[in-house]
N, C-alpha and C positions, 0 to 999 in steps of 0.2 A: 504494500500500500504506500503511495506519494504523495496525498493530500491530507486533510482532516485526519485525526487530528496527532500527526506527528508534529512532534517538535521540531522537527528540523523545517517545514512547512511555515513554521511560524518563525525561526531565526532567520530563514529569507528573508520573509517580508519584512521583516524588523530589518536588517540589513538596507531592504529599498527602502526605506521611507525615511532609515537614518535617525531611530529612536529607539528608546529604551525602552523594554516593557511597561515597564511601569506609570509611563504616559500614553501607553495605549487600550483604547477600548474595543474589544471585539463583541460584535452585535451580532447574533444568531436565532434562529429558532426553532433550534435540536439541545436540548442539552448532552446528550451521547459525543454528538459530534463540536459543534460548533462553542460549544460553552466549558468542556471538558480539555478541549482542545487551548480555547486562552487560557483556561487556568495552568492549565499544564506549562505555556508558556512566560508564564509571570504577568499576563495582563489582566486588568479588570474587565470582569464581563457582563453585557446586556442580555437577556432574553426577553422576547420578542414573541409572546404569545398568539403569533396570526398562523404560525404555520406546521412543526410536528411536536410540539409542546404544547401541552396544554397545563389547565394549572391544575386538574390533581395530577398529572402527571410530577409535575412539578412537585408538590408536595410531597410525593410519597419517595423521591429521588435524593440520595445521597447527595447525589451532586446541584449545589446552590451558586446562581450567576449575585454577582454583584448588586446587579438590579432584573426586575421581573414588571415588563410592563405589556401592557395590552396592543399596543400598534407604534410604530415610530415616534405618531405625534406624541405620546407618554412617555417616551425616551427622553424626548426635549423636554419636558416639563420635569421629569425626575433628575433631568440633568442642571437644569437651574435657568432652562432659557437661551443654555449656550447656544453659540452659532458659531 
């Protein structure tokens, strides 16, 4: 497997972008893949309840993203309005 969610997947792209994990946020909405995946890599995570997560899912799952919101636009709003 090359993508999701190995680590080395994620020190790429930290390499392109020229940041440290820890100023990055990954936004997903898997937690198996996409949310396991940033953690694994040192970054703070978003899940993004529109697409294979749901929230008992959520609930009943070891694995906890940073934040848990309903659609993008509650991404922004849990995020303080950044842009």
């Amino acid at each position: 497997m090359h993508g999701k969610p190995r680590r080395a997947f994620f020190r790429a792209a930290l390499r392109m972008v020229g940041l440290p994990a820890a100023e990055v946020l990954v936004v997903g909405d898997n937690l198996k893949s996409d949310i396991e995946a940033g953690r694994r890599a040192g970054c703070r995570t978003a899940l993004v309840l529109t697409g294979m997560t749901d929230r008992e899912q959520l609930a009943e799952s070891t694995e906890k993203p940073d934040w848990a919101v309903e659609d993008l636009r509650g991404l922004v709003g849990a995020l303080g309005g950044a842009r």
